[in-house]
C-alpha positions as CSV (number, residue, x, y, z in Angstrom):
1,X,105.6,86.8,70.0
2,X,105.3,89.0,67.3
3,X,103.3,86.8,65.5
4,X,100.5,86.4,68.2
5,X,101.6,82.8,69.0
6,X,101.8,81.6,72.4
7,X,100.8,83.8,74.6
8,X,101.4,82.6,78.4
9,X,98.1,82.2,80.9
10,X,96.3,85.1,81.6
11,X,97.4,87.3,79.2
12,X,95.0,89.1,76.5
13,X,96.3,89.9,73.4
14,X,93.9,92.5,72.7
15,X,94.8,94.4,75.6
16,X,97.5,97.0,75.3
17,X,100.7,96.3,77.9
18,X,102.8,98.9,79.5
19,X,106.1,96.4,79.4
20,X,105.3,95.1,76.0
21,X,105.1,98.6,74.5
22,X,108.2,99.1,76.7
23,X,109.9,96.8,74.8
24,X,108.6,97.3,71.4
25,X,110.3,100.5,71.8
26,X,113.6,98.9,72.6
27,X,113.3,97.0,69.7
28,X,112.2,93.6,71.4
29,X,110.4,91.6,69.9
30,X,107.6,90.6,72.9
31,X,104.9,92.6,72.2
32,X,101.3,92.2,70.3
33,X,100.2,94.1,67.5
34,X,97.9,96.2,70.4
35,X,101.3,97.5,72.0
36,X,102.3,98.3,68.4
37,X,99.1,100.5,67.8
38,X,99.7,102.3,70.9
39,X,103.2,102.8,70.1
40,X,103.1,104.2,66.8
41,X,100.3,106.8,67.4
42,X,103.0,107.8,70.6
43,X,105.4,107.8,67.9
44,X,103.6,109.9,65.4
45,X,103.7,113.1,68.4
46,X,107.5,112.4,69.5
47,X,109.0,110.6,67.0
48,X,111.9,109.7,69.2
49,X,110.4,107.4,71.6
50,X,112.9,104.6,71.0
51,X,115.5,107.1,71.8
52,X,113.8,107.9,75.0
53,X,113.6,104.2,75.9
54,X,117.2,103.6,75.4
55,X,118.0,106.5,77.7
56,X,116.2,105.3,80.2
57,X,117.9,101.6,80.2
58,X,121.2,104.3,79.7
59,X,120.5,105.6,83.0
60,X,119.4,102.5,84.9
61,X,122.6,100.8,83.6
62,X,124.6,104.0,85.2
63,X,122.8,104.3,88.4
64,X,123.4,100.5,89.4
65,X,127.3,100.9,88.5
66,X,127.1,104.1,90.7
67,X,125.6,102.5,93.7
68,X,127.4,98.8,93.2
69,X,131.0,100.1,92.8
70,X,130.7,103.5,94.2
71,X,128.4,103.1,97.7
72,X,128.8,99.3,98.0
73,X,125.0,98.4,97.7
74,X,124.9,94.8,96.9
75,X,121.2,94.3,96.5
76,X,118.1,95.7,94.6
77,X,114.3,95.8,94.4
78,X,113.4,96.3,90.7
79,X,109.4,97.7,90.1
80,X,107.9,97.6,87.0
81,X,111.3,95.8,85.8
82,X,109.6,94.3,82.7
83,X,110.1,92.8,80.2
84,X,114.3,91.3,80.2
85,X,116.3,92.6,77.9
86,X,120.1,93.5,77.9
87,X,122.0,94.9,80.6
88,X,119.2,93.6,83.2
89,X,120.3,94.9,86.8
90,X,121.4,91.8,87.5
91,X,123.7,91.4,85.0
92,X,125.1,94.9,85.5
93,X,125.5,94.5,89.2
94,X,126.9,91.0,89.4
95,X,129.7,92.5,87.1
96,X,130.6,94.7,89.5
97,X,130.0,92.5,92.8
98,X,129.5,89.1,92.3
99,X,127.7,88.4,95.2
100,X,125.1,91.2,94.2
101,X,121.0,90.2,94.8
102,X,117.8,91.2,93.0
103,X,114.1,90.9,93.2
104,X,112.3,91.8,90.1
105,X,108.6,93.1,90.5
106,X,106.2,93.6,87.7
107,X,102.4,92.9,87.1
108,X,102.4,91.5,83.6
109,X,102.2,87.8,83.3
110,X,104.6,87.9,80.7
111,X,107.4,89.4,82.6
112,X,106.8,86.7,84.8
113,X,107.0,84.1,82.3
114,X,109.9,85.3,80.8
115,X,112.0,86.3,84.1
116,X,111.4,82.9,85.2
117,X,113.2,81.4,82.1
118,X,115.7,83.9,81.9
119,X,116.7,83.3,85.9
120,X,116.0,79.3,86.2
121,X,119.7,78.9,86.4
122,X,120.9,82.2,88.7
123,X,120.5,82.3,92.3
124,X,121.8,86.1,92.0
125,X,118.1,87.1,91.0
126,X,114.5,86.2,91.3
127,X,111.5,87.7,89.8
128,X,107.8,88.5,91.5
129,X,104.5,89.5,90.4
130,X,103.0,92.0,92.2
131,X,101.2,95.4,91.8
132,X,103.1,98.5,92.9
133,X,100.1,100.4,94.1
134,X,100.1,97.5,96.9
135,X,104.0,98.1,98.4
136,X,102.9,96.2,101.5
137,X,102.0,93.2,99.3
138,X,105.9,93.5,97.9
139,X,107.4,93.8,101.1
140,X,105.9,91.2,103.1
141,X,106.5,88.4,100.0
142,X,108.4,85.5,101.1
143,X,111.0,85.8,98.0
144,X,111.4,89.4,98.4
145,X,112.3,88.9,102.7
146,X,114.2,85.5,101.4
147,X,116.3,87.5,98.8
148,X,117.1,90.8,100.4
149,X,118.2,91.7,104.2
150,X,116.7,94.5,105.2
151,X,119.2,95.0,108.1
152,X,121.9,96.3,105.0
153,X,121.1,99.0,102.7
154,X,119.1,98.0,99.8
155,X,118.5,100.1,96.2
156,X,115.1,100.6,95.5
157,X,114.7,101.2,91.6
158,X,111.5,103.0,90.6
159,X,111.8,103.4,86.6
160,X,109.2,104.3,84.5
161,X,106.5,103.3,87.1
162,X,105.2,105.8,89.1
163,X,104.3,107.8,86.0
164,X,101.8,105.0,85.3
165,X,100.4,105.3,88.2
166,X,97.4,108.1,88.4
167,X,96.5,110.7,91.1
168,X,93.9,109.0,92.5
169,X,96.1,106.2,93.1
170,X,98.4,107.6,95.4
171,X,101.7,107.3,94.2
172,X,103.0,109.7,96.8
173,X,101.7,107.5,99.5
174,X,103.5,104.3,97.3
175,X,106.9,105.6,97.6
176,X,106.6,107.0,100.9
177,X,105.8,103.4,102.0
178,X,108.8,101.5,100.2
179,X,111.0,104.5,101.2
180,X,110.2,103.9,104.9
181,X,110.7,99.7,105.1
182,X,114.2,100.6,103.6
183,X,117.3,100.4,106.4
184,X,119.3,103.6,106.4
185,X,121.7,104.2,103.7
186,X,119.7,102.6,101.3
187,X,119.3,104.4,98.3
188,X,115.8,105.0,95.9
189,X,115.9,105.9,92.4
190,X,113.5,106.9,90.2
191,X,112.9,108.0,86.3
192,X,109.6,109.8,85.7
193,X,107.9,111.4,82.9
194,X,108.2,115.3,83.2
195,X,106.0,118.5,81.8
196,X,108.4,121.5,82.0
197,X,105.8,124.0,81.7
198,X,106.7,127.0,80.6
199,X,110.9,126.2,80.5
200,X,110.3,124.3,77.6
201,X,106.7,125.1,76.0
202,X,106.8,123.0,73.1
203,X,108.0,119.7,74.8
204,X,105.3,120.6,77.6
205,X,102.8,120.9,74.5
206,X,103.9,117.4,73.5
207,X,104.0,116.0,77.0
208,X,100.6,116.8,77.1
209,X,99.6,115.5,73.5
210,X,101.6,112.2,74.7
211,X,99.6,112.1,78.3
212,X,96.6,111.8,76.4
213,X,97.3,109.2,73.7
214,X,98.8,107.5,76.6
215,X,95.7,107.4,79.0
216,X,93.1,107.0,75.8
217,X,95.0,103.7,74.7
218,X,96.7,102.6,78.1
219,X,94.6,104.0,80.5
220,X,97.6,105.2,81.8
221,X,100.5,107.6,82.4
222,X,101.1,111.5,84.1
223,X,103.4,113.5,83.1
224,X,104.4,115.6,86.5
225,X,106.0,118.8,87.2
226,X,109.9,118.7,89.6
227,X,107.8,119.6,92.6
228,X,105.5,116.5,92.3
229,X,108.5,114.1,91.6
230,X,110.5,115.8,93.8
231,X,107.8,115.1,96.5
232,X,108.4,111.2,96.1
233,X,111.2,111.7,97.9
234,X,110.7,114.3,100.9
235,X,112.6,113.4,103.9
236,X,115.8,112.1,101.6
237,X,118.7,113.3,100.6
238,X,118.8,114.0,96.8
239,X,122.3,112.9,95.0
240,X,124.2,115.3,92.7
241,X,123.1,116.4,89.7
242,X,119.5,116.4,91.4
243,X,116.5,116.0,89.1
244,X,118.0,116.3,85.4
245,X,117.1,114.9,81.5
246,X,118.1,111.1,81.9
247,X,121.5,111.8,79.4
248,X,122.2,114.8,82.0
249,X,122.9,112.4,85.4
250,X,126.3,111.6,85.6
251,X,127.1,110.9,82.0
252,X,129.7,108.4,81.0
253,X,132.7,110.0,78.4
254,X,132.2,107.2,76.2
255,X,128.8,107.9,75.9
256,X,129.2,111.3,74.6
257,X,126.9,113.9,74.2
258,X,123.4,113.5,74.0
259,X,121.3,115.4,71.2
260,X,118.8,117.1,72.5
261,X,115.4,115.4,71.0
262,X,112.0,115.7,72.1
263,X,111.9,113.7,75.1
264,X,115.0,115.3,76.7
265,X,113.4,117.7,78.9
266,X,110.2,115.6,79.4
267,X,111.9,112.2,80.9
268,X,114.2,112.6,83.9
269,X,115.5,111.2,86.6
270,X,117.1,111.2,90.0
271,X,118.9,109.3,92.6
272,X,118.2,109.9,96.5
273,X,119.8,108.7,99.8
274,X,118.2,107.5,103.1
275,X,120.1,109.3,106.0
């Protein structure tokens, strides 16, 4: 895709995409030269952005083995899921329990596209597209009520989405709405870009620098303090460590230690529990 060929129906080439820019940073190779442009003037202000992507799929990867072999959750809604790449959750989960189930939500017609071909031979996983700031839309789809029983506990994984969302769009009121359709012991998780204020001036300098790029090019992105994200899940119970760096939640020995880079303090992330 790299070379502007083929673009599936409906999408614009000339209009910058959170998932492709996503995945430029992961090194993938589905993504225009907009996302590109938009990427490397992020890149220019925190140079290790890739580095901050790769923690995030890090974490993801971490959180699903945590609640598959560890608290027996055997199915997942995935926002903002993106584009594929490896260690998907449904690869990750299916290794752990066979049996395991997925929905994948996103907006972009290419992560559509792409899901679809990547899943035309798995009955573990399906994906959707849908628009997070309309949860009721997600819960009430046909695939999502077909795929996932909502009488067992489910995982709700919110990575790198709420941050896209603005103020103004409520994404208080999103999460408090997906929280509530899930059956107790259901679990939600959620990675978020952070400003750390005066903890960590320089990265809160940059977080802000980044926040701007970000809603010049994208329209799009808030970086929030702990209370805000913290808020996205009132009325659960938060899992140990709480709301840490992404490298800091429950780190695996052979992963070693993370360096500290830029993005460490300013992308985090956090697992809850519904009583």
């Amino acid at each position: 895709m790299t070379g502007q060929r083929g673009a599936p129906a409906g999408v614009d080439m000339n209009v910058p995409s959170v998932a492709r820019v996503y995945d430029f940073m992961l090194g993938g190779k589905d993504n225009f030269a907009v996302d590109r442009m938009v990427a490397d003037h992020a890149l220019k202000i925190t140079p290790d952005g890739p580095q901050a992507a790769q923690a995030n799929r890090a974490f993801l990867r971490r959180v699903v083995r945590f609640l598959v072999a560890e608290q027996g959750v055997d199915q997942f809604l995935d926002l903002g899921s993106g584009l594929p790449t490896q260690g998907n959750v449904h690869e990750v989960a299916t290794r752990h329990d066979p049996g395991a189930r997925v929905v994948y939500v996103d907006n972009d017609p290419i992560v559509l596209a792409h899901g679809r071909a990547l899943l035309a031979h798995d009955g573990t996983a399906t994906v959707i597209q849908a628009d997070a700031r309309s949860p009721e839309s997600i819960l009430d789809n046909p695939d999502v009520r077909r795929f996932l029983d909502f009488d067992r506990p489910i995982g709700l994984l919110l990575f790198a989405i709420l941050h896209h969302l603005r103020d103004d769009e409520d994404p208080k009121s999103v999460a408090t709405t997906l929280c509530a359709a899930l059956p107790p012991g259901s679990y939600v998780a959620i990675s978020h870009f952070r400003d750390p204020g005066e903890r960590h001036p320089d990265a809160s300098r940059k977080a802000r620098e980044v926040e701007r790029v970000f809603n010049q090019s994208l329209g799009t992105g808030r970086w929030r303090t702990d209370e805000e994200i913290l808020s996205f899940v009132d009325g659960l119970e938060v899992v140990e460590p709480g709301l840490v760096p992404l490298a800091a939640w429950r780190p695996e020995p052979a992963e070693g230690t993370p360096k500290q880079t830029d993005t460490y303090h300013t992308f985090v992330g956090l697992v809850a529990r519904k009583p």
